[in-house]
N, C-alpha and C positions, 0 to 999 in steps of 0.2 A: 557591446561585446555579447551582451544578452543576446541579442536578437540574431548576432550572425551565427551562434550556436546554436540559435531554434534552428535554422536555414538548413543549417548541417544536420541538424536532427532529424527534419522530413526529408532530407535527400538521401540519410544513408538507412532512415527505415524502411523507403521506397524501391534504394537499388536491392535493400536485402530480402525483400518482400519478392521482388520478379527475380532475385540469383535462385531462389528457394523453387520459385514456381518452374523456374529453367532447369532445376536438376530431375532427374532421373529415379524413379524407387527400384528395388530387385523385382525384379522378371518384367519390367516393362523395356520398351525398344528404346525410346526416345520418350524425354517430357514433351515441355510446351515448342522444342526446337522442332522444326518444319523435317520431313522425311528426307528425301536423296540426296542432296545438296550439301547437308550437313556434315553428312557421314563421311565425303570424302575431305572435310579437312582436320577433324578431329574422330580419332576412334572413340568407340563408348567409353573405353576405362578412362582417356586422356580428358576428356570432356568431364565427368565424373568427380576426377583430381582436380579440374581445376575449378570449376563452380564450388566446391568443397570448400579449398581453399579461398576463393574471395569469400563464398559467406562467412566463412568464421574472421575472416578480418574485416567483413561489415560486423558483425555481431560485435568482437571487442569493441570497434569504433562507438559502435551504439551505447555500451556498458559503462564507457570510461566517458562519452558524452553526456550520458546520462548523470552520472556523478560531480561528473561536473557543475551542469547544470543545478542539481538539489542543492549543491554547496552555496552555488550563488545566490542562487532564492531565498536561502535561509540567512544569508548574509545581509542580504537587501532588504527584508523584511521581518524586523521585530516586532512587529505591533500584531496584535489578533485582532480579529473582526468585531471579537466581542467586549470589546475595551469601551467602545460608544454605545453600549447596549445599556440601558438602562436596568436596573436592578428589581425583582419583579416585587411590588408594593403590597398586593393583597397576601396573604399565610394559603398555605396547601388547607385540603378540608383537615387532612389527621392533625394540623397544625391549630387550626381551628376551633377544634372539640377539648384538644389540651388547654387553651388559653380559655375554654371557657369554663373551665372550673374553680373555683375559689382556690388564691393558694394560700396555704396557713401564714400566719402572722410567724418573724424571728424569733418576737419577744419570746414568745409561748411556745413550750417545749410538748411533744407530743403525749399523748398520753398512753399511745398503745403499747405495750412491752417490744423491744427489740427479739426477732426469733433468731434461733440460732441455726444456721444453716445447717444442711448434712453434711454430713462429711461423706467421703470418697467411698472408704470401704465397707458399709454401711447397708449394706442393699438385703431389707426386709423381705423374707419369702412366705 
């Protein structure tokens, strides 16, 4: 089912890629549609309306395929890449220079006084 929803996917981002290039901007005569020929079976405005209209109904098609699609991928796939990754062994260097310090024994309680923080509104000029 995945895959016939890719199919749909490059078909309808493809028609809406040339409906786009097919339309028309202001002050120009004709887009990519060829001169004389054209004109006598669609006028500019009628031509206009109607490229208009199929893009915006490829674009939903796209939007709502699109959604679709993420839902399933996320269904279909729980697991992360990094699940068989191994964990990395060596410490960071900040990590390094920490563990190289002595760290004080439980038993023995420190000796330096505890300081009392500042407080808030306190601010010496």
């Amino acid at each position: 089912m995945i895959t016939m929803l890719m199919i749909l996917q490059a078909s309808v981002s493809i028609l809406m890629i040339l409906s786009v290039l097919l339309q028309f901007g202001k002050g120009a005569e004709v887009g990519l549609m060829g001169g004389g020929a054209s004109d006598a079976v669609l006028s500019g405005s009628q031509r206009g309306n109607i490229l208009g209209k199929i893009t915006a109904v490829l674009a939903i098609i796209f939007l709502v395929n699109s959604l679709i699609l993420a839902r399933l991928q996320s269904n279909y796939t729980s697991k992360s890449i990094l699940d068989t990754e191994a964990p990395v062994t060596r410490p960071l260097s900040s990590d390094a220079k920490k563990d190289a310090a002595p760290a004080p024994d439980k038993g023995t309680e420190s000796t330096v006084p505890a300081t009392k923080a500042p407080e808030a509104g306190s601010d010496k000029k």
